[in-house]
KEKE-3310 file (N, C-alpha, C; in steps of 0.2 Angstrom, whole numbers, plus 5000, padded with zeros to 4 digits):
npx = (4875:4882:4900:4901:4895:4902:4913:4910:4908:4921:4927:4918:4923:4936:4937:4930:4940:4949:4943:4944:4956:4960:4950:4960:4969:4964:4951:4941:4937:4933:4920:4915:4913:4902:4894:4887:4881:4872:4860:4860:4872:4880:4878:4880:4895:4899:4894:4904:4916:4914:4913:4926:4934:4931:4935:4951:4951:4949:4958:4968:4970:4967:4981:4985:4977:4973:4963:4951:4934:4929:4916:4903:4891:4899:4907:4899:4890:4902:4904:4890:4893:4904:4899:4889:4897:4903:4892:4890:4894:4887:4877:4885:4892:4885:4879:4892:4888:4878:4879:4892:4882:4884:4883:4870:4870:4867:4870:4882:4888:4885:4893:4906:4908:4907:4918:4929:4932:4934:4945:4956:4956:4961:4974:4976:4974:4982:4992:4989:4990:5001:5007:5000:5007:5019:5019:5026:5026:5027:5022:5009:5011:5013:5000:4990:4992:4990:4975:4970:4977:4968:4954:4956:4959:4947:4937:4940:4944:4933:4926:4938:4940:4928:4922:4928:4939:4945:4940:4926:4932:4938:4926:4916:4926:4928:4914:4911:4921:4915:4901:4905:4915:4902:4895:4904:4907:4894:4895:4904:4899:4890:4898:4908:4921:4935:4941:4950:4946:4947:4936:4928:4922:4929:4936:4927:4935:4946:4958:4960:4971:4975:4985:4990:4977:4979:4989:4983:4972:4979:4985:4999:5010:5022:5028:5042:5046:5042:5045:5056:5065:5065:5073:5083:5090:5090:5099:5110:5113:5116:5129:5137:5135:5128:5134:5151:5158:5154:5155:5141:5135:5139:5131:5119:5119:5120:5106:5097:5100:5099:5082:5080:5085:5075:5065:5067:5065:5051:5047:5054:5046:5036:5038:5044:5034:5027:5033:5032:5019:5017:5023:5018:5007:5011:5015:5002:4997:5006:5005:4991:4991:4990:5001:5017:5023:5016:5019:5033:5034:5030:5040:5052:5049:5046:5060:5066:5061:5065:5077:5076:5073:5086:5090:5084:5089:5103:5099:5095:5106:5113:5106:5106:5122:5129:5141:5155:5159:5147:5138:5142:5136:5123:5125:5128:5118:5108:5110:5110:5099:5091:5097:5087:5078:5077:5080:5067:5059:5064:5059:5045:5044:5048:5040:5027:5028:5029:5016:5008:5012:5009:4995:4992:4995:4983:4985:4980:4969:4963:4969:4983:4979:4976)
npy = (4897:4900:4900:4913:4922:4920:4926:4937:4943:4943:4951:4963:4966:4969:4979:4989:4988:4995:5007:5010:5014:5025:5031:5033:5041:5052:5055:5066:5065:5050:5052:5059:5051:5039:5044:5046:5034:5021:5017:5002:4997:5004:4999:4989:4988:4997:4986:4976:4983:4982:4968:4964:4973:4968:4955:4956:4964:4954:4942:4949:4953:4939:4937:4941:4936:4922:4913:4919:4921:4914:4910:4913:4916:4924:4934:4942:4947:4954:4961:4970:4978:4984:4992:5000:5009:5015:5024:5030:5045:5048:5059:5072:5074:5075:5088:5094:5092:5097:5109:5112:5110:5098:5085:5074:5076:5067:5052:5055:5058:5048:5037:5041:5042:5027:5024:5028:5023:5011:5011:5016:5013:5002:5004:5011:4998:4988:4994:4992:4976:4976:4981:4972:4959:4960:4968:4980:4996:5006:5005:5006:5018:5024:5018:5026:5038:5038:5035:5046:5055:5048:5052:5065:5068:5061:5070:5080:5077:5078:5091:5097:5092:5094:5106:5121:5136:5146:5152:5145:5131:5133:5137:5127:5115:5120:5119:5105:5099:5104:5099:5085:5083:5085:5076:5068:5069:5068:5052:5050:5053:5043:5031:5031:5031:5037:5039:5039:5029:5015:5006:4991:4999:5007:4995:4997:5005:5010:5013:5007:4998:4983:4974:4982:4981:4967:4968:4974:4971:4957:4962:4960:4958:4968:4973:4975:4963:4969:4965:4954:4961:4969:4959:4957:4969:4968:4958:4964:4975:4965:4962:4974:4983:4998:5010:5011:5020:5018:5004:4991:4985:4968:4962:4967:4964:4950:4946:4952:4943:4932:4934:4934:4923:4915:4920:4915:4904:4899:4910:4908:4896:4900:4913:4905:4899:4910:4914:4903:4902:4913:4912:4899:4908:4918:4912:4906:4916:4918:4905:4911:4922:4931:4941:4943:4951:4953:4940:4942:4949:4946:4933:4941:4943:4933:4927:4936:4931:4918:4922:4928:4916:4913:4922:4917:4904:4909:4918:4908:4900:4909:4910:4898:4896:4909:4918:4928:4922:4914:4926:4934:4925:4928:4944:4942:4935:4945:4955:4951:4951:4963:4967:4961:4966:4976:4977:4973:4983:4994:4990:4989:5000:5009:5002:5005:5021:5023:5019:5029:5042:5039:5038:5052:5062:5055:5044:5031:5023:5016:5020:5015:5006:5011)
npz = (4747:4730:4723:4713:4721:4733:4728:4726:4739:4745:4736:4740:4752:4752:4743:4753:4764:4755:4754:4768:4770:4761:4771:4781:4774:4768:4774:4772:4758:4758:4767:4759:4748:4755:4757:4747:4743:4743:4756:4761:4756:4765:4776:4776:4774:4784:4794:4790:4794:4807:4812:4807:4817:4828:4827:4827:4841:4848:4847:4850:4862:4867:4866:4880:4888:4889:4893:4884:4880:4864:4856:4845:4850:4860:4853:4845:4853:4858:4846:4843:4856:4854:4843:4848:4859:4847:4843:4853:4853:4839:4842:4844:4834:4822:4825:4822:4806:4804:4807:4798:4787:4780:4766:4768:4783:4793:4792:4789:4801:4809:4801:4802:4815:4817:4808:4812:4825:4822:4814:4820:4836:4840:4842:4856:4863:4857:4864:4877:4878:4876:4889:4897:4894:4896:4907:4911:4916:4907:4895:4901:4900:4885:4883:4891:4884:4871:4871:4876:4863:4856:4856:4857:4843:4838:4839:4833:4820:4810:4811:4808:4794:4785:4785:4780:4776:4788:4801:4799:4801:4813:4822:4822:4826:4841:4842:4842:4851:4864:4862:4861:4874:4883:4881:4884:4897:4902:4903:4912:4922:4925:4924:4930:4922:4924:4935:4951:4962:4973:4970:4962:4950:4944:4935:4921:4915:4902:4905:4917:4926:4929:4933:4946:4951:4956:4965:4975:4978:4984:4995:5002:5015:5020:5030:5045:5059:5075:5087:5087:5082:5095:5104:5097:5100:5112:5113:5107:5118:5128:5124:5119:5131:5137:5133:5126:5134:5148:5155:5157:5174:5179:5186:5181:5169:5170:5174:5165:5153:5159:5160:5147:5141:5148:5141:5130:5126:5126:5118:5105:5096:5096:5087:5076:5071:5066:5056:5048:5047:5038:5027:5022:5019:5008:5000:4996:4991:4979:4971:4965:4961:4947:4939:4935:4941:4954:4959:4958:4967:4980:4981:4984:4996:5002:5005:5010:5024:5025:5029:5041:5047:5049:5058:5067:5070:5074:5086:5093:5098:5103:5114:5121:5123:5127:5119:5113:5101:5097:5095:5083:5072:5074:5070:5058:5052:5053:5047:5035:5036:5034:5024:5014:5017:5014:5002:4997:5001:4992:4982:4980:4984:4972:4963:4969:4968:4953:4951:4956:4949:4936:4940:4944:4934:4926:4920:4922:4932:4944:4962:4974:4986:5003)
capx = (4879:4886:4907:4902:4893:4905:4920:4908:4908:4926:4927:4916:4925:4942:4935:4929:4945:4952:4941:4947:4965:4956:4949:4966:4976:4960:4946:4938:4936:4929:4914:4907:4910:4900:4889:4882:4881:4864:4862:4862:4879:4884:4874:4885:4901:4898:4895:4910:4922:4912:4915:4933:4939:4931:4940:4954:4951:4947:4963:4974:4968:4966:4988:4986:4970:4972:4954:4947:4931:4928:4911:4899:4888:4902:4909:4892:4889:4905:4904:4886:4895:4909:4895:4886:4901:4903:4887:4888:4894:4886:4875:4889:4896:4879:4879:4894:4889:4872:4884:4893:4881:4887:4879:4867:4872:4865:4874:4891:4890:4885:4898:4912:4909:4909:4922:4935:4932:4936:4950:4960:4953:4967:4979:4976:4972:4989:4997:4986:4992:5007:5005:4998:5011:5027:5020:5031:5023:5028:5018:5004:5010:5008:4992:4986:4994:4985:4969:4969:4976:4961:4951:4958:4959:4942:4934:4944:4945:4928:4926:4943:4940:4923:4924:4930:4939:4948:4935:4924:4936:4938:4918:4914:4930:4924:4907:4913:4925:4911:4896:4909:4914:4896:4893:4910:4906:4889:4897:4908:4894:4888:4901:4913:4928:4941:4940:4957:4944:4949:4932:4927:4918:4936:4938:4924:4940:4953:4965:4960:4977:4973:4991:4990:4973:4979:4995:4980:4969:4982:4986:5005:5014:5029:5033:5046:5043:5046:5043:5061:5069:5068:5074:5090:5091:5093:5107:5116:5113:5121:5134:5140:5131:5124:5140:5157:5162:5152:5154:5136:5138:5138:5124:5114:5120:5117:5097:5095:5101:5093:5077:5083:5085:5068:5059:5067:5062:5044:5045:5057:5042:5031:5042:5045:5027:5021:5033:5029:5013:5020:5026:5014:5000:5013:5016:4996:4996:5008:5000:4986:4992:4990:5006:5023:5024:5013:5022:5042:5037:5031:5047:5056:5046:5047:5068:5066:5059:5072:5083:5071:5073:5093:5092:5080:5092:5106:5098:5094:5114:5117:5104:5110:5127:5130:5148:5155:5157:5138:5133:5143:5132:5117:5125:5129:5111:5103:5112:5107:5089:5090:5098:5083:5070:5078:5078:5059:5055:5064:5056:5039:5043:5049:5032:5019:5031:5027:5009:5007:5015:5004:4990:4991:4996:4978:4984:4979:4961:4965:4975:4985:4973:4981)
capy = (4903:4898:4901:4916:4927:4921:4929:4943:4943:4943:4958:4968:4966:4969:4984:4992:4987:4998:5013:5013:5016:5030:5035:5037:5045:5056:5056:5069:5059:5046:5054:5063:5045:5034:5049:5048:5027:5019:5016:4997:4995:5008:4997:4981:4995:4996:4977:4971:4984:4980:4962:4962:4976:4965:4949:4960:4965:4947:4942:4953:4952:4934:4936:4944:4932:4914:4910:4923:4917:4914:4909:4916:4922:4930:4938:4945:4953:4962:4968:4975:4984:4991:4995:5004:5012:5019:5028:5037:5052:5051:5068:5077:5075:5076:5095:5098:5090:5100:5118:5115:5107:5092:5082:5070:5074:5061:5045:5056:5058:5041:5034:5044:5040:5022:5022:5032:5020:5006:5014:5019:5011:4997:5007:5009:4991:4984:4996:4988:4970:4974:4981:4966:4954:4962:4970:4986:5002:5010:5001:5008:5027:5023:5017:5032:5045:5035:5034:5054:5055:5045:5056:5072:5067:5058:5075:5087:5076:5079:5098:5100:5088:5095:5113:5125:5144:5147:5154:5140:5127:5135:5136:5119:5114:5121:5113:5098:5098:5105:5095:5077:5083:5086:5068:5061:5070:5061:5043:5050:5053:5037:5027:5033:5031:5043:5040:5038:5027:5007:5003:4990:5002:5008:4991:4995:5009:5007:5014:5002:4994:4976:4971:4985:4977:4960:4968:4980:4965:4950:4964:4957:4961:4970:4976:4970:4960:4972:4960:4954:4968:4971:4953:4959:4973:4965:4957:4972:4977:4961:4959:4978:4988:5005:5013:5011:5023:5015:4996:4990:4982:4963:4960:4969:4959:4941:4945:4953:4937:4926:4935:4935:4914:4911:4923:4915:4897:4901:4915:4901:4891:4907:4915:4900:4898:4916:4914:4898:4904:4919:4911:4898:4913:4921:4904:4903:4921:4915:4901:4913:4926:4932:4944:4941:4959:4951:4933:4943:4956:4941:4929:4944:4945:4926:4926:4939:4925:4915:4924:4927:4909:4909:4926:4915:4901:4910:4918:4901:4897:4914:4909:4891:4898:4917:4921:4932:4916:4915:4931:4935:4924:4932:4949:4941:4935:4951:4960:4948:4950:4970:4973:4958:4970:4985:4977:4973:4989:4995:4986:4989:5010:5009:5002:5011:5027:5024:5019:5036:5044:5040:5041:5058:5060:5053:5039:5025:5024:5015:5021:5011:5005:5014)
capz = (4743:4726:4722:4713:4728:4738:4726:4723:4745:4747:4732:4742:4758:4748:4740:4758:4766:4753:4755:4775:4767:4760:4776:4784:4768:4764:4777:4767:4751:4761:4768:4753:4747:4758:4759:4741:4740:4745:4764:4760:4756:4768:4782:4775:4774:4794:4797:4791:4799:4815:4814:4806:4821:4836:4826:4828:4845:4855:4841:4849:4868:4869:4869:4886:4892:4887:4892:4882:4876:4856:4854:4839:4855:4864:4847:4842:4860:4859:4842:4847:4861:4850:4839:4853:4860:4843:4839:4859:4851:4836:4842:4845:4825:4820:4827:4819:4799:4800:4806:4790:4782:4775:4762:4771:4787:4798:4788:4790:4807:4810:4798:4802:4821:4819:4806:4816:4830:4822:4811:4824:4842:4840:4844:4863:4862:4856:4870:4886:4879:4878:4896:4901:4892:4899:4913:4910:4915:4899:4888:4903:4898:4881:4881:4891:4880:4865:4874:4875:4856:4851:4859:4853:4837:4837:4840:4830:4813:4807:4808:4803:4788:4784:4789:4776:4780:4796:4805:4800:4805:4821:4825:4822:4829:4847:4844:4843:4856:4868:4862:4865:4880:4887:4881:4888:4904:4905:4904:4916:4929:4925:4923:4935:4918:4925:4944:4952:4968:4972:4971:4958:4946:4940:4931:4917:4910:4896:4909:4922:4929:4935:4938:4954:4957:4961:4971:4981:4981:4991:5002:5004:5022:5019:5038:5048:5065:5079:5092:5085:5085:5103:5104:5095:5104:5119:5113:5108:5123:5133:5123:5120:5136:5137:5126:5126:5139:5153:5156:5160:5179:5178:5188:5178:5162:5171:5176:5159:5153:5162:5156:5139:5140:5151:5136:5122:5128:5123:5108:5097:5093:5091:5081:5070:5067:5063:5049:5044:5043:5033:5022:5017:5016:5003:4994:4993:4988:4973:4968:4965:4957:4937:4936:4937:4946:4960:4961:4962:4975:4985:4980:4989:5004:5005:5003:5017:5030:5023:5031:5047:5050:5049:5063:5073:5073:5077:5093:5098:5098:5108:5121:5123:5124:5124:5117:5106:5094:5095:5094:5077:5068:5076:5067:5051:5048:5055:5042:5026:5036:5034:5016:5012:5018:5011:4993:4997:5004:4989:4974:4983:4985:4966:4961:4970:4965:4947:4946:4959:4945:4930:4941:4944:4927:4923:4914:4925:4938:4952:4966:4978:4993:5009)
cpx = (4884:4893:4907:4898:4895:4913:4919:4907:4913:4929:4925:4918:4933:4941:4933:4933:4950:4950:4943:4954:4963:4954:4955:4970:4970:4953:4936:4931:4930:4923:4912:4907:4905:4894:4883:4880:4874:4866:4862:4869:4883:4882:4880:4893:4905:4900:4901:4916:4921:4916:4922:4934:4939:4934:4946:4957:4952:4954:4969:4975:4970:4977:4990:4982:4970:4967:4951:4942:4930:4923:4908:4894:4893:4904:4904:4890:4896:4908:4896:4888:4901:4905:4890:4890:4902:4897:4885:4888:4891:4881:4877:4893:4891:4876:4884:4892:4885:4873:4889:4891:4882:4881:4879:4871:4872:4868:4881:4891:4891:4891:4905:4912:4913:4915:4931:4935:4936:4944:4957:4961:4960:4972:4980:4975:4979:4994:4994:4987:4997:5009:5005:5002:5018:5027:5026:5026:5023:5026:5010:5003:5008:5000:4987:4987:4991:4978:4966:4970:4970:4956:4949:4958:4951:4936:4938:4942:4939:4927:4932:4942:4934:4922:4925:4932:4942:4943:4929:4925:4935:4931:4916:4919:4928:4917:4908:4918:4919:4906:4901:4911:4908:4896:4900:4909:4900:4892:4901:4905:4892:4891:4908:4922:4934:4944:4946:4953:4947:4945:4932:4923:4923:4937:4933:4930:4944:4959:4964:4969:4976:4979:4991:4984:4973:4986:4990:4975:4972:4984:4992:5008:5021:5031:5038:5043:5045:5047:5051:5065:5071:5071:5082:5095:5094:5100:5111:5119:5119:5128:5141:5137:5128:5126:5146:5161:5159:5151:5148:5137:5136:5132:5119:5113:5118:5110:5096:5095:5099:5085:5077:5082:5078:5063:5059:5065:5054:5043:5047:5051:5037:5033:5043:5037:5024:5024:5031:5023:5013:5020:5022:5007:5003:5012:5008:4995:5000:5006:4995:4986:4994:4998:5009:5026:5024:5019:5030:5042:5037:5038:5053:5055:5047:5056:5069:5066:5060:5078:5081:5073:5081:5093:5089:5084:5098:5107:5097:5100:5116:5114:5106:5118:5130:5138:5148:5155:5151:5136:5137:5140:5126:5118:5125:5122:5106:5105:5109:5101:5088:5091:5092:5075:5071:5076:5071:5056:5057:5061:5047:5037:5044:5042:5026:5020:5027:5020:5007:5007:5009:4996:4988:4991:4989:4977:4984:4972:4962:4968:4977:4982:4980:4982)
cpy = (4899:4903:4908:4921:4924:4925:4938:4945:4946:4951:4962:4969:4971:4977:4991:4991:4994:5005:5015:5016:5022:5036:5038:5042:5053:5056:5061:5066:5056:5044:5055:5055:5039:5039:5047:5039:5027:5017:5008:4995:5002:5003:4989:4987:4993:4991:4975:4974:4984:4974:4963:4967:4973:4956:4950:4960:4960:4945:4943:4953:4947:4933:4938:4937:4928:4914:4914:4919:4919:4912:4911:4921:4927:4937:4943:4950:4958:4964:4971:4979:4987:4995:5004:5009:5016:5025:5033:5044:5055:5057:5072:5080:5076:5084:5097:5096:5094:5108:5118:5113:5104:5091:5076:5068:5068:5054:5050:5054:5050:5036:5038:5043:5033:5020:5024:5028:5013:5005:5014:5015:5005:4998:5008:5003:4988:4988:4993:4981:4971:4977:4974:4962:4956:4966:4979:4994:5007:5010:5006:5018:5027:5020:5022:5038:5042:5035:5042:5055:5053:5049:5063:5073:5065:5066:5080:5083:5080:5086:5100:5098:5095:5104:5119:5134:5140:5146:5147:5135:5129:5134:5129:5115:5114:5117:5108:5095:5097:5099:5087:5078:5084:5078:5062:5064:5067:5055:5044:5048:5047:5029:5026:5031:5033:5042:5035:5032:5017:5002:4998:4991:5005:5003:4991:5003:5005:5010:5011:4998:4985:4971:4974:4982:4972:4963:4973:4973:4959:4956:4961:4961:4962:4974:4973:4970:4962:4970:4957:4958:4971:4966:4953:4963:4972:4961:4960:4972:4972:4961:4968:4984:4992:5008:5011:5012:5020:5010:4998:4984:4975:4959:4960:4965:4952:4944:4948:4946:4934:4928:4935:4926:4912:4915:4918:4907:4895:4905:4906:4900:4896:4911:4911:4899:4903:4914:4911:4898:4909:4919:4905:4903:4914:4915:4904:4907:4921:4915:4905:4918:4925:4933:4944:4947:4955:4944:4938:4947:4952:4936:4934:4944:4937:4924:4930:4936:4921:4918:4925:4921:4911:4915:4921:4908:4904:4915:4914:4898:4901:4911:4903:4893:4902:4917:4926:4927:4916:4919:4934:4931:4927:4940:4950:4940:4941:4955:4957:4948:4957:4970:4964:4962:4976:4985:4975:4978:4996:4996:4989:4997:5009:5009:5005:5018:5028:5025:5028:5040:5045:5040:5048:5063:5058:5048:5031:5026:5020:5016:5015:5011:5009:5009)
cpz = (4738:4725:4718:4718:4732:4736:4727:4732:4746:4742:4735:4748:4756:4747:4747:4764:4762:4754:4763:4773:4767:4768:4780:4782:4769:4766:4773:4761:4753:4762:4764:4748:4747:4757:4753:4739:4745:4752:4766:4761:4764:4776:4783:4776:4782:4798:4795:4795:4805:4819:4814:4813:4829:4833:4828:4835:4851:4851:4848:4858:4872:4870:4876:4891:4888:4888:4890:4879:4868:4854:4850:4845:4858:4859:4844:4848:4860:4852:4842:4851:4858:4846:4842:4856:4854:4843:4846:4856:4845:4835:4842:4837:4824:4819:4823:4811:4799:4802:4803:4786:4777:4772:4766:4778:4795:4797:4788:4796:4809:4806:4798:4810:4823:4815:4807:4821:4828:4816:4817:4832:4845:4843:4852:4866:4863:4862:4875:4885:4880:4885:4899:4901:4896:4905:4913:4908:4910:4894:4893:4900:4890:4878:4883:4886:4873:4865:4873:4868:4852:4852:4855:4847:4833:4837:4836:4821:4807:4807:4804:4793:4783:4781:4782:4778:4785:4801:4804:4804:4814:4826:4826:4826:4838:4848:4844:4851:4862:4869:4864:4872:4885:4887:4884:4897:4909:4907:4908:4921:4930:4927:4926:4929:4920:4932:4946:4961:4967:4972:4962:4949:4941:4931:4924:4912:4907:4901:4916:4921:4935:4937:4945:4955:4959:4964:4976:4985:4985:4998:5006:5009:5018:5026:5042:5056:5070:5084:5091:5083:5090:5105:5102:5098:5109:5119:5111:5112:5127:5129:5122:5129:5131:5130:5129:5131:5146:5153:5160:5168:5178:5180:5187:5171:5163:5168:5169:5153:5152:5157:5150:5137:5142:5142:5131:5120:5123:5119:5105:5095:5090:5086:5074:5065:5065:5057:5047:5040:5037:5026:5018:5014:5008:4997:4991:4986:4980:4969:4963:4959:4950:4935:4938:4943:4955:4962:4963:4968:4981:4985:4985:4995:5008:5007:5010:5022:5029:5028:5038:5050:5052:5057:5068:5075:5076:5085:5096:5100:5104:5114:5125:5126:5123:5125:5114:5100:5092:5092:5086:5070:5068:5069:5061:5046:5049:5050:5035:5028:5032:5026:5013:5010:5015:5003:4992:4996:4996:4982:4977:4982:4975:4961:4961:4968:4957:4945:4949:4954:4939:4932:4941:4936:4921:4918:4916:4931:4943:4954:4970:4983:5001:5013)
residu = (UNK:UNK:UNK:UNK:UNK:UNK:UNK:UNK:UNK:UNK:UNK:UNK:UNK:UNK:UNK:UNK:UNK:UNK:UNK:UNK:UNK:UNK:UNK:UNK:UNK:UNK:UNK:UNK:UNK:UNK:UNK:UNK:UNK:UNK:UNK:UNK:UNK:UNK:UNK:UNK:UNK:UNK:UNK:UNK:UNK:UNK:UNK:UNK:UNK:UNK:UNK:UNK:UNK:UNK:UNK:UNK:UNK:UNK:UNK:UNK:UNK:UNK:UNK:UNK:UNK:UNK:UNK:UNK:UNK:UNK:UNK:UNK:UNK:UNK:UNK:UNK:UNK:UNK:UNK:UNK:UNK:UNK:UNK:UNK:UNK:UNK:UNK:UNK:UNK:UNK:UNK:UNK:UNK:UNK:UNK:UNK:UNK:UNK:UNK:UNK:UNK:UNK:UNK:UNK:UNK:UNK:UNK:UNK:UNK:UNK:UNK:UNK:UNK:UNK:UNK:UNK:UNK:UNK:UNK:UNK:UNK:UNK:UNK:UNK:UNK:UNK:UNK:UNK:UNK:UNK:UNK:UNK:UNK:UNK:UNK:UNK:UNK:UNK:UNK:UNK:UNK:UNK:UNK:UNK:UNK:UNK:UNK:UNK:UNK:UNK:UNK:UNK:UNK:UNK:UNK:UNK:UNK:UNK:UNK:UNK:UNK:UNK:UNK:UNK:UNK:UNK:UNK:UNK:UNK:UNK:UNK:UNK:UNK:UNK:UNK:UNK:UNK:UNK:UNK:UNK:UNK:UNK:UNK:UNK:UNK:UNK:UNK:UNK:UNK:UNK:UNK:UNK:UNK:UNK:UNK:UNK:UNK:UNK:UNK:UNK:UNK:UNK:UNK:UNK:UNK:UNK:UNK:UNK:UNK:UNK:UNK:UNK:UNK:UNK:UNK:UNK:UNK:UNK:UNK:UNK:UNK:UNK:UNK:UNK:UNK:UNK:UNK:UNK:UNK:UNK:UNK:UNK:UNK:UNK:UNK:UNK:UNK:UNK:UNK:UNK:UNK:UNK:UNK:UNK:UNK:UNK:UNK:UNK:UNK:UNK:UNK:UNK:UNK:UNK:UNK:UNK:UNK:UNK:UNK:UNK:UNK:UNK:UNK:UNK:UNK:UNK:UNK:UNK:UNK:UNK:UNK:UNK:UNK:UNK:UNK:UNK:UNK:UNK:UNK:UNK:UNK:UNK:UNK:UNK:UNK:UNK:UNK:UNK:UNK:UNK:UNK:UNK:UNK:UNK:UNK:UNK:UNK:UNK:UNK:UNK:UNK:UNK:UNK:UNK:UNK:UNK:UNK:UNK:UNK:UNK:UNK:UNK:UNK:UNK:UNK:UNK:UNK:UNK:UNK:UNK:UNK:UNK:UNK:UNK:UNK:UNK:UNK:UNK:UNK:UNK:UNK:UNK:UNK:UNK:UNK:UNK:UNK:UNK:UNK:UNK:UNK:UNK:UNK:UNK:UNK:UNK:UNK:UNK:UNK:UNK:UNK:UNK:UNK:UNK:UNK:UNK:UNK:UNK:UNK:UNK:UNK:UNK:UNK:UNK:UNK:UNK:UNK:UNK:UNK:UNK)
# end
């Protein structure tokens, strides 16, 4: 390629660049433009806003997904599939350009599908990184409420554009609605798009949530240890009785006692170690994880059995040597155990709250696994 068809390349890119302007300001225009030019250049037209919107796209992605791949094959397969993705509907515009009989309407439809797709498609794009990159469910509302706008939009512009009269508008209007929703209901059947289920068929949507599917997938324990609780209990129990008004008789306080010291002989070391275990699972679970969502809920859950340890040391003091001096560290840890789990139980209800929220709402498809 000599410096002059490559000047005369970068002009015609230039030039087709300028005419999407066009297609924003002035849609209209646009079409009966593209409409009346040779099917050549409308074929080059096409290729380049293919290429440029999935240069764009993996561009723009790759800020979310460091290992995005960038290869000439990977780049070539997924602008074939935006290109494909584009031209599903083009039967649905096709019915409305030849029920108000556009000029040359088989080349509008088709070119007003894919140019609207790559026009505009951005825009729920840059709200699911920004999703992904900060994690803040609000970036997840805006992406669904852009995702529907595309939508609604992507179906209305063309009759309204095209159309002429009220009454006309109106007619074409519904046929277009209709016929795209037949064709978005197909894909639906197929393709399961919409479906609030936590199977892996979810993840081929734009309102897929894969930060909730790596907190559904580790399946992180947030219940507290009941087994230690009756443990506590029991020293409640020895240490105030029954209640207040009834001193518990003394004899009954030793042997509960005694029982209390032979049990706590053989838990300790069980107890020590489920944590432990507990806690390196969470640690692996960590390690492992993408989203910071996932690593803090864990970080909380871990600080919890932080604190686990310091009860389970301070029962070990009262059983050694049951006082009141003892057993007030017993209450001290028990209490930074509880407001530890509350702030877990908290942050955990907070979260599942939301995604529930914009599930229902229909702007996210997985639900949280029960």
């Amino acid at each position: 390629m000599t410096f002059q068809e490559l000047f005369e390349a970068i002009d015609r890119i230039g030039s087709y660049l300028k005419d999407l302007l066009t297609f924003y300001l002035a849609p209209g225009a646009y079409l009966q433009s593209v409409a009346g030019e040779t099917d050549g250049k409308t074929a080059a037209r096409l290729v380049v806003y293919a290429v440029l919107f999935t240069l764009l796209e993996v561009s723009i992605l790759s800020i979310a997904v460091p290992k995005m791949p960038t290869g000439t094959f990977f780049l070539a397969g997924v602008t074939v599939f935006e290109v494909v993705v584009g031209l599903l509907y083009v039967p649905a515009f096709l019915v409305v350009t030849k029920f108000v009989r556009s000029e040359s309407p088989a080349k509008t439809a088709l070119v007003y599908a894919l140019t609207f797709r790559f026009a505009y498609f951005l825009v729920p794009i840059l709200f699911y990184v920004s999703f992904l990159t900060t994690e803040d469910y609000g970036f997840a509302l805006l992406r669904g409420v852009s995702v529907y706008l595309f939508l609604f939009t992507y179906y209305l512009m063309l009759p309204l554009t095209l159309a002429q009269g009220v009454r006309k508008r109106a007619a074409a209007s519904a046929i277009s609605v209709v016929t795209c929703l037949l064709i978005f209901s197909g894909l639906e059947a197929i393709f399961d798009l919409t479906t609030t289920s936590s199977n892996g068929a979810v993840e081929r949507s734009i309102l897929f949530d894969p930060i909730g599917a790596e907190y559904d997938r580790f399946k992180v324990p947030f219940g507290r240890d009941t087994a230690l609780i009756r443990v506590l209990d029991e020293i409640q129990f020895l240490v105030r009785g029954k209640d207040s008004l009834t001193p518990t008789p003394r004899r009954e306080v030793q042997q509960r006692l005694s029982t209390l010291q032979t049990y706590w002989r053989h838990a300790d070391s069980t107890f020590r170690k489920t944590v432990d275990s507990a806690d390196q699972s969470l640690k692996a679970l960590s390690d492992s994880a993408t989203f910071r969502t996932t690593k803090d809920l864990i970080a909380l859950k871990r600080t919890a059995l932080t604190h686990e340890r310091d009860v389970l040391t301070a029962i070990d003091a009262y059983a050694r040597r049951p006082t009141v001096r003892t057993y007030i560290p017993v209450l001290r840890s028990h209490a930074l155990l509880m407001e530890a789990e509350a702030t877990v139980s908290e942050h955990v209800a907070e979260y599942l709250i939301v995604r529930i929220k914009l599930i229902k709402l229909g702007l996210l498809t997985n639900r949280p696994l029960d």
